[in-house]
Backbone as numpy.savetxt, mean C-alpha at the origin, in Angstrom:
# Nx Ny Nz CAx CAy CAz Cx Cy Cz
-27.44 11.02 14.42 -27.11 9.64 14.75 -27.89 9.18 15.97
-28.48 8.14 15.86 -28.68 7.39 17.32 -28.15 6.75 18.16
-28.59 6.17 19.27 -28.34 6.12 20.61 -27.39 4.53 20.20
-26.25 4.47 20.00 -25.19 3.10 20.00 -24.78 3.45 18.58
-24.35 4.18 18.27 -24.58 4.09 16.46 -22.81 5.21 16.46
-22.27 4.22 15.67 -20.55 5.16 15.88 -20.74 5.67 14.27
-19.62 6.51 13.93 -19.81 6.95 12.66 -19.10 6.56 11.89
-18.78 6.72 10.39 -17.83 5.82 9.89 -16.52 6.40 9.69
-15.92 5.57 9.29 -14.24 6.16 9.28 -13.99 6.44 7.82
-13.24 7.33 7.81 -12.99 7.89 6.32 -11.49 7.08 5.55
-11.68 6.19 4.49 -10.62 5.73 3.94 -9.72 6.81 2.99
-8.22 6.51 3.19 -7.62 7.39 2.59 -7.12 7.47 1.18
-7.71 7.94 0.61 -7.69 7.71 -0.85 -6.35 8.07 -1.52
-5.10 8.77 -1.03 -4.07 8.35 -1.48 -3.67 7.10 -1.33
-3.59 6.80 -0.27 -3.05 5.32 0.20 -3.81 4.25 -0.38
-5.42 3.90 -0.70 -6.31 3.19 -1.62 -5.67 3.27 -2.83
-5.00 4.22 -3.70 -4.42 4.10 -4.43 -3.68 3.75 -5.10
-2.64 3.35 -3.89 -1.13 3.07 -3.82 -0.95 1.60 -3.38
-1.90 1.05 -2.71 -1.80 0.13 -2.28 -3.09 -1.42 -2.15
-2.96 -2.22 -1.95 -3.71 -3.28 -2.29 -3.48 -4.49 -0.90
-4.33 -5.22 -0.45 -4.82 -5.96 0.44 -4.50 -7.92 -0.17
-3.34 -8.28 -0.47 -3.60 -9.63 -0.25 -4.08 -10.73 0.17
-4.44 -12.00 -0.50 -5.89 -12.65 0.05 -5.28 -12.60 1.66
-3.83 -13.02 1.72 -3.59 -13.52 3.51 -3.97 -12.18 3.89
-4.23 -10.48 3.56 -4.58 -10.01 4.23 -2.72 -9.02 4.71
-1.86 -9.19 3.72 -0.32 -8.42 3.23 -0.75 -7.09 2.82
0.02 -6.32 2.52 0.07 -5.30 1.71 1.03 -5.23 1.04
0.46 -4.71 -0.34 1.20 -4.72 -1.60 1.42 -3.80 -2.05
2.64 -2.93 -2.71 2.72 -1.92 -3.16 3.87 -2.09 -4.37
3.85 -0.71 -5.46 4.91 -0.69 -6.36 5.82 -0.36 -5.81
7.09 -0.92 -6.60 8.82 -0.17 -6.24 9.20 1.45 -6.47
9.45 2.05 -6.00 9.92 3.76 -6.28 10.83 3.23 -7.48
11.24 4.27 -7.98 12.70 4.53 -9.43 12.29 3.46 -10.38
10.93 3.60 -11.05 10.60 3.16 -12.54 10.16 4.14 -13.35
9.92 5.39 -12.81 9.43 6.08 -13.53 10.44 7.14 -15.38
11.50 7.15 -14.53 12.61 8.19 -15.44 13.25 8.01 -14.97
14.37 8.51 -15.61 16.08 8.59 -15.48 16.56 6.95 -15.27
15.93 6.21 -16.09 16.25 4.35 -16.36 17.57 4.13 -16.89
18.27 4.98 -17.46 19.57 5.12 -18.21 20.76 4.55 -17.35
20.65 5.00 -16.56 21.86 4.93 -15.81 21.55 3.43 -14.39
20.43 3.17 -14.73 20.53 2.07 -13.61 20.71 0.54 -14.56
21.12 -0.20 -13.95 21.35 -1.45 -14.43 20.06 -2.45 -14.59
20.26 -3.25 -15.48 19.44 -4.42 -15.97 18.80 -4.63 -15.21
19.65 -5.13 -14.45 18.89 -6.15 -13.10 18.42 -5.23 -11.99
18.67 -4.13 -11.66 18.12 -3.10 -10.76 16.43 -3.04 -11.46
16.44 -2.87 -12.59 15.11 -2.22 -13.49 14.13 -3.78 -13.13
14.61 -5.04 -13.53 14.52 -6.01 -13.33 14.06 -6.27 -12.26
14.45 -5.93 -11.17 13.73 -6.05 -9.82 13.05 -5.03 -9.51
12.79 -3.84 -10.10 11.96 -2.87 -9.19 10.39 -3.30 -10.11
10.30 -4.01 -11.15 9.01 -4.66 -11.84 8.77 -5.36 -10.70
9.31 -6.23 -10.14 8.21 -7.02 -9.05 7.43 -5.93 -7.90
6.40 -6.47 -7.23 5.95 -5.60 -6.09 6.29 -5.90 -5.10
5.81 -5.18 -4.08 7.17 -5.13 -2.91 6.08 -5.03 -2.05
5.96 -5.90 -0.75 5.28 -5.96 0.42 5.87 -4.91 1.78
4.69 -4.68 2.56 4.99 -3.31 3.71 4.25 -4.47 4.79
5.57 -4.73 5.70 5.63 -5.41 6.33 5.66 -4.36 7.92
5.27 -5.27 9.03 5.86 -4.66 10.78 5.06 -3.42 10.68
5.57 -2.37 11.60 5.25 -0.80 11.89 4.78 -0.69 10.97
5.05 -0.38 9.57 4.57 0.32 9.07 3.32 -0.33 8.09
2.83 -1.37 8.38 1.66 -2.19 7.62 1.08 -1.85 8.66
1.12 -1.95 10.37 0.31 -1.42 11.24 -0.49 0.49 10.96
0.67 1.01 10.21 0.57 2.54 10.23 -1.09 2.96 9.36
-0.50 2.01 8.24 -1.21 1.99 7.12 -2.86 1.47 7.14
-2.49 0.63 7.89 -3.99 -0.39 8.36 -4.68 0.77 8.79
-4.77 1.85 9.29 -5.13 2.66 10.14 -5.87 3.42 9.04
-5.24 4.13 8.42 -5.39 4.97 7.01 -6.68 4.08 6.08
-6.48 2.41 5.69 -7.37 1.86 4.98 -8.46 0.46 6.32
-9.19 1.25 6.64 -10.25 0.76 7.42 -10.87 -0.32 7.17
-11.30 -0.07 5.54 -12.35 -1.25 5.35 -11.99 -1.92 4.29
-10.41 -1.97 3.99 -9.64 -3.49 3.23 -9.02 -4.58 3.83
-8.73 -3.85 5.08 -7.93 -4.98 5.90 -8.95 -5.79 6.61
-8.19 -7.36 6.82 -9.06 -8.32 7.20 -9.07 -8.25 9.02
């Protein structure tokens, strides 16, 4: 490397995975408990874990850290 030249940061490819960058620059992620055992939860529980669910405060700060070069 040369003389002013920093190196790059490594994005975390679980978390790239899991998660996504809204135009405002949010984070977006799926709901946990869609996968199995659907039997026993209700309509409207199943019903709401289809929408996606935003990572808001501390822990959108945590994350920002982990994905370098999605956040605005």
């Amino acid at each position: 490397m040369g003389i002013g030249k920093k190196g790059k940061l490594k994005t975390n490819k679980g978390a790239a995975k899991r998660l996504r960058f809204t135009k405002s620059g949010r984070l977006k992620k799926r709901n946990a408990g869609r996968q199995h055992i659907l039997g026993k939860k209700s309509r409207k529980r199943k019903r709401h874990l289809r929408k996606d669910g935003y990572i808001t405060g501390t822990d959108a700060k945590r994350i920002r850290r982990l994905l370098p070069y999605g956040s605005h």
